[in-house]
C-alpha positions in Angstrom: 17.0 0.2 -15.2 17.7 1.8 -11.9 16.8 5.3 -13.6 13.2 3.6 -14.3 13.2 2.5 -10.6 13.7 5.9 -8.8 11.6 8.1 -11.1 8.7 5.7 -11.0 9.3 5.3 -6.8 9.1 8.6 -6.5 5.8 9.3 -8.0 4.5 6.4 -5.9 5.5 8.4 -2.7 3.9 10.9 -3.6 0.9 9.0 -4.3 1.1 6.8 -0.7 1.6 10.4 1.6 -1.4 11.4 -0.6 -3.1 8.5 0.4 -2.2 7.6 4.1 -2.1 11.7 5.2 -5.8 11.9 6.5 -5.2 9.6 9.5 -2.5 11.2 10.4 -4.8 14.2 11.5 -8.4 12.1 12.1 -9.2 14.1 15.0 -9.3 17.4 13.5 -11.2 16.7 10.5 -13.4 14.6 13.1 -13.7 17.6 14.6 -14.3 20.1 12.0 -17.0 17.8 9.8 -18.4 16.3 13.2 -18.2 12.7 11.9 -17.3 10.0 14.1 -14.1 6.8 13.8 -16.3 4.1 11.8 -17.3 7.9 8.6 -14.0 8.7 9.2 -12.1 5.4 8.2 -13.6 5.8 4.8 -11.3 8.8 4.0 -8.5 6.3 3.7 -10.3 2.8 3.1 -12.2 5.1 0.2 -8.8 5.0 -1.8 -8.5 1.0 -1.2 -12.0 0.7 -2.7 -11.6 2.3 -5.7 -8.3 0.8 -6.0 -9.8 -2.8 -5.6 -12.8 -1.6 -8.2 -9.9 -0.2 -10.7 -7.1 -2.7 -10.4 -8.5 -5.6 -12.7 -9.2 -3.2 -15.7 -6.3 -1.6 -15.3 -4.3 -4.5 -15.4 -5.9 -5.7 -18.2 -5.7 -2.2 -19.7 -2.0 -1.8 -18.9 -1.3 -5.4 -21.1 -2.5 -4.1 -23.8 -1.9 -0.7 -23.9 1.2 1.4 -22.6 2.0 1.4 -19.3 4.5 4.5 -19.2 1.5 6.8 -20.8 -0.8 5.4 -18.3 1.9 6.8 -15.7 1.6 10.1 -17.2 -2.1 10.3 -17.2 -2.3 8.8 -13.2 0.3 11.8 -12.3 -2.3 14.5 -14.0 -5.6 12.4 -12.1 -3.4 13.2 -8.7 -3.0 16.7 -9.4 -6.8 16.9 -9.8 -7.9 14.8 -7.3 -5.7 16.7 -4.5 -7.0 19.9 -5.8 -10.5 19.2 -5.4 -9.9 17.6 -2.0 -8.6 20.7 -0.5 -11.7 23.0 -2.5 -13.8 20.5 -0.8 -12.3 20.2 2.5 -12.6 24.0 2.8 -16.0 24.2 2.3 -16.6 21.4 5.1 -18.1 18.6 2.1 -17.3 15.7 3.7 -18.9 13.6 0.4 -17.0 15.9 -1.9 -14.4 15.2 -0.3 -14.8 11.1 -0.1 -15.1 11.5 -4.1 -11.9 12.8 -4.6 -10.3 10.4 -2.6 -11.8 8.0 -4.8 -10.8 9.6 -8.0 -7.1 9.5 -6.6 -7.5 6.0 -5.6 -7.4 5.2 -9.0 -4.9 7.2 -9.8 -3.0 5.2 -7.3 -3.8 1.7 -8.3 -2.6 2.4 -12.1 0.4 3.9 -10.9 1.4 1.0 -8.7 0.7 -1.4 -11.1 1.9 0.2 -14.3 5.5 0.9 -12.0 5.8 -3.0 -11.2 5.1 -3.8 -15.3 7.7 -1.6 -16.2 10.5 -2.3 -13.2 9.9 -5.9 -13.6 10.2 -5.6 -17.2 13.2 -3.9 -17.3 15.1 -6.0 -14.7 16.2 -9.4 -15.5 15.4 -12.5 -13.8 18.1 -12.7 -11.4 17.4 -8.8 -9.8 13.9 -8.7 -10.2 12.9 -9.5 -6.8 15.6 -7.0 -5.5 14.0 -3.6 -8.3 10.2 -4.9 -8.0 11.2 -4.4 -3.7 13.1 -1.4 -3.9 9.7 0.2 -6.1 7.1 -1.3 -3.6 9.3 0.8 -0.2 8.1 3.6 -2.2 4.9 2.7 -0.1 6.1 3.5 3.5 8.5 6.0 2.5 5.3 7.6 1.4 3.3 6.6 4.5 6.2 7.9 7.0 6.4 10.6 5.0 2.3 11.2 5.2 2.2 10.2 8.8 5.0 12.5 10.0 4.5 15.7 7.9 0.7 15.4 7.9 -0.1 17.3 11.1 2.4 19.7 10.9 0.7 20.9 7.1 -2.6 21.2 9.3 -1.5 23.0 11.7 0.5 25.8 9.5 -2.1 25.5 6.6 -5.3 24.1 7.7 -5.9 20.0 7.1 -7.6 20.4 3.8 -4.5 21.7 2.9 -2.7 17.8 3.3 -4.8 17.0 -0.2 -2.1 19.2 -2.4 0.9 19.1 -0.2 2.6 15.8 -2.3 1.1 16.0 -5.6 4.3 17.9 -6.4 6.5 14.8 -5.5 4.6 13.1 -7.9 5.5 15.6 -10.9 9.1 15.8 -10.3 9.5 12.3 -10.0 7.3 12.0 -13.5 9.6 14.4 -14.8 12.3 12.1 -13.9 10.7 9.0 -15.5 9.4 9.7 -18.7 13.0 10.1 -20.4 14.8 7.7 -19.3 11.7 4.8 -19.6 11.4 5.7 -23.3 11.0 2.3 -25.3 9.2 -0.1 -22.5 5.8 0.7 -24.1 3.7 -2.1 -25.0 3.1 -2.7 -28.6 -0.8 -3.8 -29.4 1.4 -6.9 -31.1 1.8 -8.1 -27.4 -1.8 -8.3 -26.5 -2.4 -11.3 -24.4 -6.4 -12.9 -25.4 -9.5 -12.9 -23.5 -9.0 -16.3 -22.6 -5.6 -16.0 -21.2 -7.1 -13.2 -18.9 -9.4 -15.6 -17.9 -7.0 -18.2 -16.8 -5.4 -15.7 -14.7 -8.3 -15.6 -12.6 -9.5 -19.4 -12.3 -5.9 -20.6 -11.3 -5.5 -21.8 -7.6 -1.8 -20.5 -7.4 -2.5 -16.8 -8.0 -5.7 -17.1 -5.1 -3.1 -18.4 -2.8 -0.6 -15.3 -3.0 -3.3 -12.7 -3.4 -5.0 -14.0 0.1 -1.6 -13.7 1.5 -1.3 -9.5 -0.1 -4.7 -9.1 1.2 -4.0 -10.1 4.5 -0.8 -8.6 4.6 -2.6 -5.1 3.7 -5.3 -5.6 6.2 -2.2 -5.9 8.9 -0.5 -3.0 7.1 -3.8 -0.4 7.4 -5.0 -1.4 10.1 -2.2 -0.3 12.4 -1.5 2.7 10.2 -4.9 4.0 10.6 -5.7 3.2 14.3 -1.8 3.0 15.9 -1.9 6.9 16.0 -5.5 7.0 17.2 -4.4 4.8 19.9 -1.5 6.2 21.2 -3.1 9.6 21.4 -6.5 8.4 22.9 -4.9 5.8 25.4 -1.9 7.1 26.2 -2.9 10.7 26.1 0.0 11.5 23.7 -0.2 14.5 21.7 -1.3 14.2 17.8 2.0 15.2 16.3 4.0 12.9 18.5 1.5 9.8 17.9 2.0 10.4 14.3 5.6 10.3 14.6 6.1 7.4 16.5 3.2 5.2 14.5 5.4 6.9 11.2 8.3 4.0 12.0 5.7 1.4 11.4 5.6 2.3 7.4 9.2 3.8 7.4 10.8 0.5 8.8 9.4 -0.9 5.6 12.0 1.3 3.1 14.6 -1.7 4.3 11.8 -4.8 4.8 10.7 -4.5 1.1 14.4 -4.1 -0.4 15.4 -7.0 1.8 12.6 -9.1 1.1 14.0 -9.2 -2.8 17.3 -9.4 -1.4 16.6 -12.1 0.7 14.9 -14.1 -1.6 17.2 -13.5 -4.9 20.1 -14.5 -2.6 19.8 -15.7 0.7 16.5 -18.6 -0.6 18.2 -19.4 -4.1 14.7 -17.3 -5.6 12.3 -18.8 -3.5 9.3 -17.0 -2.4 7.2 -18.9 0.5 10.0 -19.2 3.3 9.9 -15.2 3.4 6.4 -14.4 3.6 5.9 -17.5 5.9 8.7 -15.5 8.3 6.8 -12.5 7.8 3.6 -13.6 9.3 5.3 -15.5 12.0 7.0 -13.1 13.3 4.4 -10.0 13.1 1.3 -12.2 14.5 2.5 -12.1 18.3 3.8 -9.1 18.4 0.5 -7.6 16.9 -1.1 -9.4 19.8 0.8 -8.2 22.7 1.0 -4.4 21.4 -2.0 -2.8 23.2 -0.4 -5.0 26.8 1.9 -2.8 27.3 2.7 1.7 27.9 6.3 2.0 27.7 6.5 3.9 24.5 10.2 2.4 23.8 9.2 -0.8 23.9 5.8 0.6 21.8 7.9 1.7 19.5 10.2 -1.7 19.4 6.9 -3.5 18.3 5.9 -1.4 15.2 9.4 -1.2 14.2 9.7 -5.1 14.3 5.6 -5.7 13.4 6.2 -3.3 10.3 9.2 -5.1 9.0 7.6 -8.2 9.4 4.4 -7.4 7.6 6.2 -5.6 4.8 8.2 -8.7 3.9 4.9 -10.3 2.1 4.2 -6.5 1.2 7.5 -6.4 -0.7 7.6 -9.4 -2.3 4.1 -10.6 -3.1 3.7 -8.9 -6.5 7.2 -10.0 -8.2 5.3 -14.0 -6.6 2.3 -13.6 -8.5 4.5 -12.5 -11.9 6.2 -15.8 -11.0 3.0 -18.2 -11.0 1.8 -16.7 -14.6 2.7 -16.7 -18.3 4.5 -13.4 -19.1 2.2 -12.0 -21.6 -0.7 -11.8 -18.7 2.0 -10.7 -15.9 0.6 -7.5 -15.4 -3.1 -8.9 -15.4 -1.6 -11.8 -12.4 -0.1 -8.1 -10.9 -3.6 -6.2 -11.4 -5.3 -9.1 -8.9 -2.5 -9.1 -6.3 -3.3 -5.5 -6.1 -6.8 -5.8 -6.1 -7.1 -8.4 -3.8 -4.7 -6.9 -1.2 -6.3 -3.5 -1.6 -9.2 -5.2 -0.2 -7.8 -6.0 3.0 -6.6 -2.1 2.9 -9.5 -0.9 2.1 -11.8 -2.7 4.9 -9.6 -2.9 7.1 -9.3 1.0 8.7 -13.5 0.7 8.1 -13.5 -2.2 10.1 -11.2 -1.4 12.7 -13.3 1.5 13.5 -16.5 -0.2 13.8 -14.5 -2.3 16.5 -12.9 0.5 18.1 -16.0 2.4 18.4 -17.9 -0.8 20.1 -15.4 -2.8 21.7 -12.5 -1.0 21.9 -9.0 -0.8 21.1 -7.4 -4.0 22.9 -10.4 -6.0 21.0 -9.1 -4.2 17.8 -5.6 -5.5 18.0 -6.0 -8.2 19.1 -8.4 -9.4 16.2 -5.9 -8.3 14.0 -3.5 -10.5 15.6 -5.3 -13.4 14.5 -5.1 -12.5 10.8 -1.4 -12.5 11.4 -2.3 -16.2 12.4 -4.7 -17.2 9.7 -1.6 -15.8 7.2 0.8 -18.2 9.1 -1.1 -21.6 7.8 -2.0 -19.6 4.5 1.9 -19.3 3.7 2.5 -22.8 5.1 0.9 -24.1 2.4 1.0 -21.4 -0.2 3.1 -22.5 -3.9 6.7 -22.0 -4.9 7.1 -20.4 -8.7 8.5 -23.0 -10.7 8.5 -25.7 -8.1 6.3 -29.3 -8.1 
C-alpha cells in the first residue's frame, strides 16, 4: 500500500508546484503581459475552474473505468500542458497561456481524484484516514515547493520557464506508481448505475462536507495567492523572500494533513467533525488579525498556525465524503468534494483580487476571516459517518 501512496504523492507534487508557481512570480508576468491583480488571478483560479468543470465526469469516469490508466494519461496531459505554457509565455500570449493552464487543470483534478480511489482502496478501514492524509500533503509539499523555487526558475530561466520546471516530478513519480499499483483497476463488473450517481448528488450529508472543502479551499487560495503579494507590496519585502515566507503556509500542511488522519483514526475513535470543527476555529481569528500586525516573526507564526489549521479540513475532507456514501459511488462522493472545494479555489485568488484592487488588502483578509467564521457553524452542525 504505502508504495501506491508515495508514487501517486509524488506525481501530485508535481502537479500542485505546477499549479500554485505563477503567484509566486505575479509581478513579473504583470509586468511583462501588462495585465493587472483581478487578469492575473485567473492564471491560478483558471486551474480551479477547469478542475470544478472536470471533477464530476471524472469521477464518474474514474468508477467505471480504471483509475491507474487514467493516472497515466493525466501525467502525459501535464507534460503538454507545461510545454505549451512556456511556448506561449514566450511569445507574451497571455490567452494561450490561460488555456494551457486550463488543459493542466484537468490534468490535475483526475489525478487527485484517481490517487484518493486507489490509496483509499488499497488501505483498510482502520488506516484510511491516516494514507488518504499522507496523499492529500502532497498538495503543500507541492505549493512550498512552487512558491519557493518559482522565482528563482524566473530569474535564471525567464518565468515562462516555471510551466516545465515540475512536469518531470510528475514522470518519476509515475514511474514509480504504475508497477507496484498493478491490480487496483476497476473492472466494468463494478460499475455503479445512473441512479446511484444520482443519489450521490441529492443527499444532504455529502452538501454538508463539500461546503466545508470549498470553504476550506477558498481559505487555502486565498492566502496562497495574495500572502506573497502582500508582504512584498506592504511591507516592501523583496519577491523571493515574500515567496519564501508565504511557502510555510502550504509546507506547514505536509504534517496538518498526515495528522488530521492520525488524529481522527486515533485520537477521535474515527470521527470526522470534531477535527474540521478545530480547524476552522482556530484559523478564523488568526486570518483576521494577520494584516494588524509588521513583525514578520510573528507574520510568519500566523501562516504557520492559519495553514495547519485550514489543512486539517483540507486533509481530511475527502476520506469524510467516502464515509457518507455507498462504496461502489465512492469516487463519484470524491469527484464532488473536489469539485465543490475547487470552487472555492478557483474564485477565490479572482476574487481576492477584485478586492485588493478596490478596497485593499486589510478588507481582503479580513473578508476571508469571516469565511473562516461561516465554516465554524457549518462544521458545528455538519454529520458524523456512521453516526445517528
Amino acid at each position: 500500500m504505502w508504495g501506491i501512496v508515495a508514487g501517486a504523492s509524488l506525481i501530485s507534487t508535481g502537479l500542485a508546484a505546477y499549479e500554485i508557481v505563477p503567484a509566486s512570480v505575479t509581478p513579473l508576468i504583470r509586468d511583462s503581459l501588462g495585465i493587472g491583480p483581478t487578469t492575473a488571478g485567473l492564471l491560478v483560479g483558471i486551474m480551479f475552474g477547469a478542475a470544478v468543470v472536470a471533477s464530476l465526469p471524472a469521477g464518474a469516469a474514474l468508477d467505471r473505468t480504471d483509475s491507474r490508466t487514467a493516472m497515466a494519461l493525466a501525467v502525459v496531459t501535464l507534460v503538454v500542458a507545461g510545454t505549451w505554457g512556456w511556448i506561449a509565455g514566450r511569445r507574451g500570449d497571455f490567452r494561450s497561456v490561460i488555456a494551457s493552464r486550463a488543459l493542466g487543470g484537468i490534468a490535475y483534478v483526475v489525478v487527485w481524484n484517481a490517487g484518493i480511489d486507489l490509496v483509499s482502496r488499497a488501505a483498510t478501514r482502520e488506516n484510511r484516514a491516516t494514507a488518504v492524509g499522507i496523499f492529500t500533503a502532497s498538495g503543500p509539499i507541492g505549493f512550498a515547493l512552487g512558491q519557493g523555487t518559482g522565482p528563482l526558475i524566473a530569474r535564471r530561466f525567464g518565468w515562462p520557464a516555471i510551466f516545465v520546471a515540475f512536469s518531470g516530478l510528475a514522470v518519476v513519480g509515475l514511474v514509480l506508481f504504475w508497477p507496484v499499483s498493478r491490480g487496483l483497476g476497476r473492472s466494468p463488473g463494478d460499475a455503479p448505475s445512473l441512479r446511484e450517481f444520482g443519489a450521490v448528488l441529492r443527499k444532504r450529508e455529502v452538501w454538508s462536507v463539500g461546503l466545508l472543502g470549498f470553504l476550506g479551499y477558498a481559505l487555502y487560495l486565498f492566502v496562497n495567492s495574495w500572502g506573497a503579494s502582500y508582504l512584498s507590496s506592504e511591507l516592501e519585502l523583496s519577491l523571493a523572500v515574500s515567496g519564501v515566507l508565504v511557502a510555510v503556509f502550504p509546507a506547514v500542511g505536509v504534517v496538518s494533513r498526515i495528522s488530521s488522519g492520525l488524529l481522527s483514526d486515533r485520537v477521535f475513535g474515527g470521527r470526522r467533525r470534531p477535527i474540521v470543527l478545530g480547524s476552522f476555529a482556530v484559523a478564523a481569528p488568526l486570518v483576521l488579525v494577520f494584516t494588524r500586525f509588521r513583525s514578520l516573526p510573528v507574520l510568519v507564526g500566523i501562516l504557520l498556525l492559519s495553514g495547519f489549521a485550514v489543512q486539517l479540513t483540507l486533509g481530511l475532507s475527502f476520506t469524510y465524503v467516502r464515509e457518507v456514501v455507498e462504496s461502489r459511488v465512492a469516487a463519484t462522493a470524491v469527484a464532488f468534494q473536489t469539485s465543490v472545494g475547487l470552487a472555492g479555489a478557483f474564485l477565490a485568488p479572482i476574487a481576492g483580487g477584485v478586492v485588493v484592487d478596490r478596497a485593499g488588502f486589510e478588507t481582503a483578509f479580513l473578508l476571508a476571516g469571516l469565511l473562516a467564521l461561516c465554516g465554524i457553524g457549518l462544521a458545528w452542525t455538519a454529520p458524523e459517518p456512521g453516526r445517528s
